[in-house]
C-alpha positions as CSV (number, residue, x, y, z in Angstrom):
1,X,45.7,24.0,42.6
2,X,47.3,21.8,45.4
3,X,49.2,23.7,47.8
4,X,49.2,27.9,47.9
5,X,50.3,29.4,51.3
6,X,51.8,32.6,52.8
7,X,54.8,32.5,50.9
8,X,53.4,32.9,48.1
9,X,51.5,35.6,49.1
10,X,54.8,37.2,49.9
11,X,56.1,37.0,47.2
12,X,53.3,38.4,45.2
13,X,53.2,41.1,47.4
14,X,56.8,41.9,47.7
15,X,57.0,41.9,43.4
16,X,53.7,44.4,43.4
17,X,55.5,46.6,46.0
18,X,58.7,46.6,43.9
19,X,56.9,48.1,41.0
20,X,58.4,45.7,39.0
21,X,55.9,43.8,37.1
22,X,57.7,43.9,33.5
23,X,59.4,40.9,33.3
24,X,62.6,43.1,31.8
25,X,64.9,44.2,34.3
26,X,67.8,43.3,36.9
27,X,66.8,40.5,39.5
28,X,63.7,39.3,37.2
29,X,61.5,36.8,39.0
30,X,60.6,34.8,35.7
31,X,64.3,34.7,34.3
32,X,65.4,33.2,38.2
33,X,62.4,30.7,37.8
34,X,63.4,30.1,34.1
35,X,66.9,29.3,35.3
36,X,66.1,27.6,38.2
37,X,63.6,25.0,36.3
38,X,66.0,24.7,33.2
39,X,68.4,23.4,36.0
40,X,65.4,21.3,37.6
41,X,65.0,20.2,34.5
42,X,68.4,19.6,33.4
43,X,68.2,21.0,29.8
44,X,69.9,24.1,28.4
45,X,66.7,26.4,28.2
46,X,63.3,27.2,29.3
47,X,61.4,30.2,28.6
48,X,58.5,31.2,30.6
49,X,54.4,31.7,28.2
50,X,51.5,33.2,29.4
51,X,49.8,29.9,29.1
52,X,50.6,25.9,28.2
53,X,48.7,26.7,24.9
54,X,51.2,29.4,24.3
55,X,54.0,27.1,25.0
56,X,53.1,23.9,22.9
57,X,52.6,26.7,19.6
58,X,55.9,28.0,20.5
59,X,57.8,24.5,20.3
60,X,56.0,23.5,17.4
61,X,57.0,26.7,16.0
62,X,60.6,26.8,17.3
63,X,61.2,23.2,16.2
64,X,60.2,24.5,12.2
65,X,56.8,22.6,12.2
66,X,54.7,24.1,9.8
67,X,52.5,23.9,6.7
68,X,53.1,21.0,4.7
69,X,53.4,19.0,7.8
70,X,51.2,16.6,10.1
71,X,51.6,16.3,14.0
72,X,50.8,13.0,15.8
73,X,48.4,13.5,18.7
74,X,46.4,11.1,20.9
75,X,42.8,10.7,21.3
76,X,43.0,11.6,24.9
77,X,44.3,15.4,25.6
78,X,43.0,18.8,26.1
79,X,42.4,20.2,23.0
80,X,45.5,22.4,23.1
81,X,47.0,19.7,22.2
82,X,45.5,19.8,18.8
83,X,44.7,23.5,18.7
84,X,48.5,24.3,19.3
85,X,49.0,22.0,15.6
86,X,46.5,24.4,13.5
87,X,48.6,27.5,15.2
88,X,52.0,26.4,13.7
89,X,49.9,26.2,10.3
90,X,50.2,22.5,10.5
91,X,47.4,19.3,10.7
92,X,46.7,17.1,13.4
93,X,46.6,13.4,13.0
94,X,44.5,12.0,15.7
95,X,46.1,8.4,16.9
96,X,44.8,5.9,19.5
97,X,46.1,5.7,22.9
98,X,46.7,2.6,25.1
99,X,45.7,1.5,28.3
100,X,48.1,3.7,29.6
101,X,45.9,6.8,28.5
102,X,48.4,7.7,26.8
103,X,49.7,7.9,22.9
104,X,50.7,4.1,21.8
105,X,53.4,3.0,20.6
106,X,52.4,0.7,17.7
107,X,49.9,3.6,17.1
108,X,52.3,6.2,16.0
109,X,54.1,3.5,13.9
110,X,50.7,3.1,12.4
111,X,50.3,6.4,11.3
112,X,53.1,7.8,10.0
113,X,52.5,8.6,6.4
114,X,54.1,10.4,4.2
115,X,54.0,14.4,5.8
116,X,54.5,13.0,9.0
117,X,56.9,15.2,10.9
118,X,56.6,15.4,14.6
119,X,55.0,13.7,17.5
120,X,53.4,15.2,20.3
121,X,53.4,12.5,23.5
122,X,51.2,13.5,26.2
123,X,52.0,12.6,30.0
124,X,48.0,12.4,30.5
125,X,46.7,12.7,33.8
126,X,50.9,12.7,35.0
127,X,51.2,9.1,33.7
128,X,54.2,9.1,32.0
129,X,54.9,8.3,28.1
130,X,56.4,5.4,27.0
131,X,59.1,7.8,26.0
132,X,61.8,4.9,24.7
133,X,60.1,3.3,22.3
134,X,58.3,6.7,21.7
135,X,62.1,8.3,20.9
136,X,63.0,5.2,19.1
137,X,60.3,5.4,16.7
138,X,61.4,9.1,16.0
139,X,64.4,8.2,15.3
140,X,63.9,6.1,12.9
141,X,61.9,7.4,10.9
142,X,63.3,11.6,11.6
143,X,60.6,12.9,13.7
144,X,60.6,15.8,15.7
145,X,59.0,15.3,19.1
146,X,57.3,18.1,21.3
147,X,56.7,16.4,25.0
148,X,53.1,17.8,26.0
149,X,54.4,17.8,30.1
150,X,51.0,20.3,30.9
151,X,49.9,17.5,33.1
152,X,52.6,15.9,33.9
153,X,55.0,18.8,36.0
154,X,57.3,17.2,38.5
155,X,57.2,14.1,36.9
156,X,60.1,11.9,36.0
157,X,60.3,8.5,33.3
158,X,62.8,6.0,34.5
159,X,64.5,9.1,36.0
160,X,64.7,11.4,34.1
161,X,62.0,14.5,34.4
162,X,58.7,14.8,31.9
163,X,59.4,17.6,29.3
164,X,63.0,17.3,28.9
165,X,63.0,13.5,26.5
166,X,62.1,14.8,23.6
167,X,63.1,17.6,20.8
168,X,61.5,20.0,23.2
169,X,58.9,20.1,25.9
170,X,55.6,22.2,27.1
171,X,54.5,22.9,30.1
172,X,51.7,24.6,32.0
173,X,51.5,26.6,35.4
174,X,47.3,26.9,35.0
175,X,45.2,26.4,38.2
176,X,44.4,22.9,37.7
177,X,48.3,22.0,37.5
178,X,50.7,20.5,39.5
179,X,52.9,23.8,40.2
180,X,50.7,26.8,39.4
181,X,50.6,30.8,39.3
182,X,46.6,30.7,37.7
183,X,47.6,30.9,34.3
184,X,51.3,30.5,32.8
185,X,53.8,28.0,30.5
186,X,56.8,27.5,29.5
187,X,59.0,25.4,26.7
188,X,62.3,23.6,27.7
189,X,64.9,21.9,25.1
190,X,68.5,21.9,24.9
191,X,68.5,23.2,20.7
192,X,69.8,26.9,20.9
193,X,68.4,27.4,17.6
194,X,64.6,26.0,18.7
195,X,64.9,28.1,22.2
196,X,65.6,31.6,20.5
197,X,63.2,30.7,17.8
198,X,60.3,29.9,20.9
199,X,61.5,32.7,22.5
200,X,60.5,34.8,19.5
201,X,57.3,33.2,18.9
202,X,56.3,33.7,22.5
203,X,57.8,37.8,22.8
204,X,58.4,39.0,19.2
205,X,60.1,41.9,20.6
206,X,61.9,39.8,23.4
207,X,65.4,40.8,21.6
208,X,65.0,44.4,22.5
209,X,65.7,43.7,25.8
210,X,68.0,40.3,25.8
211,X,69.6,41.0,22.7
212,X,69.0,39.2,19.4
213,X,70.7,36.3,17.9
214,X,72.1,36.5,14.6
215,X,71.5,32.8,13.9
216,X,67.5,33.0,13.8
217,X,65.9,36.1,11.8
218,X,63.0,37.4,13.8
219,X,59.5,36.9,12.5
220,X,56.0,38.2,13.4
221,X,54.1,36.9,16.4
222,X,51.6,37.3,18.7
223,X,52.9,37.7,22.1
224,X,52.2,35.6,24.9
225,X,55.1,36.9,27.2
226,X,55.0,35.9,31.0
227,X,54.5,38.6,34.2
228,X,56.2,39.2,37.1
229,X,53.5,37.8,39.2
230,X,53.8,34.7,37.3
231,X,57.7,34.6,37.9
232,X,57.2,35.7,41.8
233,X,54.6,32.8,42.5
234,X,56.4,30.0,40.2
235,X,59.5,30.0,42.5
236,X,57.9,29.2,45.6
237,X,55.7,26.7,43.4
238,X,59.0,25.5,42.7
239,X,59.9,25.0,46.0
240,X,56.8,22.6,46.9
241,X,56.8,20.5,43.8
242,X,59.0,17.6,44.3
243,X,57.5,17.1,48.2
244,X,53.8,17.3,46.6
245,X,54.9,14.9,43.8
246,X,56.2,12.3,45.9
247,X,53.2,12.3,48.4
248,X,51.2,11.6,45.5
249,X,53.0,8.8,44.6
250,X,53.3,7.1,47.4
251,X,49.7,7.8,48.2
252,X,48.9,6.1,44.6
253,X,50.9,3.3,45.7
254,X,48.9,2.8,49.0
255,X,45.6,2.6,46.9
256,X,46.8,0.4,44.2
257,X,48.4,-2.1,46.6
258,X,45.1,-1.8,49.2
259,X,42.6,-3.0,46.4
260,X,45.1,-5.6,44.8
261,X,43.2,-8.6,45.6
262,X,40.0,-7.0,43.7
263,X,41.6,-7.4,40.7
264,X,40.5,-11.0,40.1
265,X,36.6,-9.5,40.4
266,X,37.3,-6.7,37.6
267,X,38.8,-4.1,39.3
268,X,42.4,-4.3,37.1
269,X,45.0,-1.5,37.7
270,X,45.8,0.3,34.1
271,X,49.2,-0.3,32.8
272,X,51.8,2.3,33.9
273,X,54.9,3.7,31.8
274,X,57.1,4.7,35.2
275,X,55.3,4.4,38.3
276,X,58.1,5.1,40.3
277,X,58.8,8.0,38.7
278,X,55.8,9.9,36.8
279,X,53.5,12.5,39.1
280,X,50.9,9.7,40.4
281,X,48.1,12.4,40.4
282,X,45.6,9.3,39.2
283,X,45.1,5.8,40.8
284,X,43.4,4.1,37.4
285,X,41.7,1.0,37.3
286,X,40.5,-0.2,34.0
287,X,37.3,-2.3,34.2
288,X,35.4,-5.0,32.5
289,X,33.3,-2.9,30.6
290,X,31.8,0.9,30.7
291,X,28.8,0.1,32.5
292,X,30.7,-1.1,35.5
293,X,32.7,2.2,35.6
294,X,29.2,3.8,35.5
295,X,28.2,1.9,38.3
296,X,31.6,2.7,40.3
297,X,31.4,6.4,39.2
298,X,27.7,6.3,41.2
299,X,29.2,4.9,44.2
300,X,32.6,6.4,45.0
301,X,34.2,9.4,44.3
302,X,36.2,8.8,40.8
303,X,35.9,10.0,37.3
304,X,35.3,8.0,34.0
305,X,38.2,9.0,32.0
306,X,35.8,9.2,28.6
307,X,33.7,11.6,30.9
308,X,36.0,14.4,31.0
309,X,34.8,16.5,28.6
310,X,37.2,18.5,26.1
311,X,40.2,15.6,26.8
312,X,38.3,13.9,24.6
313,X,38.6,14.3,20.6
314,X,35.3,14.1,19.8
315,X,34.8,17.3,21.7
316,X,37.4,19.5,19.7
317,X,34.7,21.1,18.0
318,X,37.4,23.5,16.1
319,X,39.5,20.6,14.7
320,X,36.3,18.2,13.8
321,X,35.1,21.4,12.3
322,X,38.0,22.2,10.1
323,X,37.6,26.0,11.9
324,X,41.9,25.9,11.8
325,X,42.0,29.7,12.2
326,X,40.0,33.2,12.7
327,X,40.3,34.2,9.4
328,X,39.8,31.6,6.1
329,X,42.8,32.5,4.1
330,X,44.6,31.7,7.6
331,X,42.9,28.1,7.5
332,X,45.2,25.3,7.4
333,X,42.6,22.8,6.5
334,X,42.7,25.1,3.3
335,X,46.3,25.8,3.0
336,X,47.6,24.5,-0.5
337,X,50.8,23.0,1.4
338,X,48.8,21.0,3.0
339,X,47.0,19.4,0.5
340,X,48.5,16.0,1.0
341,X,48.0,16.2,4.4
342,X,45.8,13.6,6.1
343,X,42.7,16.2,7.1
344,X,39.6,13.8,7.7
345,X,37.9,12.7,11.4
346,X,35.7,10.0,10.0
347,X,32.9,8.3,12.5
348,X,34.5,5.3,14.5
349,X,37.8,6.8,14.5
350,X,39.7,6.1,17.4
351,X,36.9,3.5,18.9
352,X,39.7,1.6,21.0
353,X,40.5,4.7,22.6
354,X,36.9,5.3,23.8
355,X,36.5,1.8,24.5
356,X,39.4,1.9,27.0
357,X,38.7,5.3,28.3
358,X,34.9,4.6,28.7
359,X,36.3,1.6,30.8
360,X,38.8,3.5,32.9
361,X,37.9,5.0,36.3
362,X,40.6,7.9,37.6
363,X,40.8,8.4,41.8
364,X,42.4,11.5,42.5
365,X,45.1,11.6,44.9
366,X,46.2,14.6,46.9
367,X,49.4,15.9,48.6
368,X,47.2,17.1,51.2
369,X,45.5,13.5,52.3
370,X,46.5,11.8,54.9
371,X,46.4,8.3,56.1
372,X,42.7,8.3,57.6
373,X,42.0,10.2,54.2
374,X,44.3,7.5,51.9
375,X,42.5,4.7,54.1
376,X,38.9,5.7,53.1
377,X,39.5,5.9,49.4
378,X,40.8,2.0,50.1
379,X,38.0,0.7,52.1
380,X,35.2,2.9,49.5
381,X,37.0,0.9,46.7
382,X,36.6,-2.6,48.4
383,X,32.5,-1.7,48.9
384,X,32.1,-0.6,45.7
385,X,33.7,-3.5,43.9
386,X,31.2,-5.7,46.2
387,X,28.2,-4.1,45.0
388,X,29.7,-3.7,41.0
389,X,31.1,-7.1,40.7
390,X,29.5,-9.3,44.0
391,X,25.9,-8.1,43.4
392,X,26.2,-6.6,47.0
393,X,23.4,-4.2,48.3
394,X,25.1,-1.0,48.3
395,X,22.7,-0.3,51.2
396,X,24.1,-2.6,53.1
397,X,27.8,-0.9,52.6
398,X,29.5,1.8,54.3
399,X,30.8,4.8,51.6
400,X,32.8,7.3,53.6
401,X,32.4,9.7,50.2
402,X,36.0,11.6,50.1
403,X,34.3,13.5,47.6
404,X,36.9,16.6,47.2
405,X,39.8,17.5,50.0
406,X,38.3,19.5,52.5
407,X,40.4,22.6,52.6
408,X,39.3,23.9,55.4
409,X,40.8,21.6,57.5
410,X,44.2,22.9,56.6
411,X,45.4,26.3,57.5
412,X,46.4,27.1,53.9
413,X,48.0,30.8,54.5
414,X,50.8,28.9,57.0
């Protein structure tokens, strides 16, 4: 969570007072926010999910992806990514990512095999996709691509915004995100026929109240349908994002150009997709080797991309497990459709991924920083690359430690 302030807390209040919280009725808070972002945007439809997981199971299933099929998914991503695959009934293909942190190129082209049907890019850590070769490969070879945008909100490639590139495009409005109502998610594309079908898989019985389409026959789903709340909080989010975007950029570029002469020692900026245009939530610097960004992760505040947990594929216990689903006869791994289906995680796959994200170091910026802030990660950055790369007694240095922003030097209800 970035920025959350009085307004907000308006308009949560005002929507509880209005009794109101069904998301059905005249004046609705999430269909103004859907409108409004579709617009943002500029596609033909978003629909608001009760979470980003919600909303990448909904495009897969709104773009007809399915048993029978494989999905395309980099090494580096929550595990929604893949978990999202295994909902739809279909397998993920795990594929290595560049130093970009995000899917490769040559990587997809790699593994397309014969049940590959659909890509899902991921704008990791708001670095954007190399969406045109990305859209190219698709193209030629008729694959269906779902934009994972759940990091990447407010975020553009070569102008034109994250989540609206591809066949469709998932977001997510959780607590960690760039725009955020706690939880919440949404799907945007410009196919009629993949909206209502999204729609559907999202809110079953969402045609009781909209009206249903005659051109997609309703099927069964659990329902992951968006509040009021959600609605009332997303459209002041909404209001923030772009200002909170662009501070983050330009306070990316400050760092990157402040420790440009360190990258003859080892400190090397990692390749970026659109730097003037994806969210810049992450300065990254991709060093000589892991035990460097050890050393660097000991004496300034950053984080080890290969560190993070559940963003890396070797800790989806559920898909290394072949556990596809609750019940067994629900399984994909076990599916007869997807017998041909590529459904093995051998040892040492991947091992350029963790090599790179072993290697790369992540400083956080903030919309909230400001130049005294921006200043300090610089000048950390400059004494730690003494010590890692000059042999420099770190004793001898002065860390000013911007370990977190300090939030209680802002008046956060104003």
């Amino acid at each position: 969570m970035y920025v959350v302030g009085q307004e907000e807390i308006d308009a949560l209040a005002d929507s509880i007072r209005s009794g109101k919280l069904f998301r059905y009725h005249d004046d609705s808070a999430c269909e103004r926010f859907e409108h409004r972002y579709a617009g943002d945007l500029g596609v033909r439809h978003f629909a608001l999910s009760a979470s980003g997981s919600q909303a990448l199971a909904a495009g897969l299933i709104g773009l007809g992806i399915g048993p029978g099929d494989e999905v395309l998914i980099p090494a580096h991503t929550y595990m929604a990514t893949a978990t999202s695959v295994l909902a739809a009934g279909a397998i993920p293909v795990i594929v290595d990512i560049d130093a970009s942190l995000t899917i490769s190129p040559s990587g997809i082209r790699e593994a397309i095999g014969p049940r590959t049907r659909g890509v899902i890019p991921v704008h990791m850590w708001g670095a954007a996709c190399d969406m045109d070769s990305i859209m190219d490969i698709a193209a030629e070879h008729d694959l269906l691509v779902l934009e994972d945008t759940c990091q990447g909100v407010g975020g553009s490639y070569k102008g034109r915004k994250l989540g609206s590139i591809g066949h469709a495009g998932a977001f997510s409005f959780n607590y960690y995100k760039n725009m955020t109502s706690g939880e919440g998610g949404g799907i945007a594309t410009n196919d009629d026929h993949v909206a209502e079908r999204a729609r559907c898989a999202i809110d079953p019985c969402h045609f009781y109240w909209n009206g249903r389409s005659e051109s997609v026959r309703p099927f069964s789903g659990v329902g992951a349908r968006a509040s009021e709340l959600m609605g009332a909080m997303l459209n002041i989010q909404l209001d923030r994002l772009d200002g909170m975007i662009e501070a983050m950029r330009a306070e990316r570029r400050q760092i990157v150009d402040g420790v440009a002469g360190l990258g003859n020692l080892g400190l090397t900026p990692s390749p970026t997709n659109s730097p003037d245009h994806d969210c810049g939530a992450q300065a990254m610097f991709l060093l000589p080797s892991a035990a460097d960004a050890e050393k660097f992760a000991a004496l300034v505040p950053c984080v080890i991309a290969g560190k993070t947990g559940r963003h890396n594929f070797k800790q989806w216990d559920q898909v290394l497990m072949h556990e596809g689903a609750a019940h067994p006869a629900l399984n994909p791994y076990r599916l007869a459709e997807n017998a041909e289906c590529r459904k093995e995680y051998p040892d040492g796959l991947c091992a350029t991924s963790i090599d790179i994200l072993n290697r790369t170091i992540m400083v956080a910026t903030h919309p909230l920083h400001g130049q005294a802030d921006i200043e300090d990660i610089v000048a950390d950055l400059h004494s730690a690359a003494e010590v890692v790369f000059n042999g420099a007694d770190p004793k001898a240095r002065t860390f000013r430690r911007l370990d977190a922003i300090d939030h209680a030097k802002f008046d956060m209800t104003a």
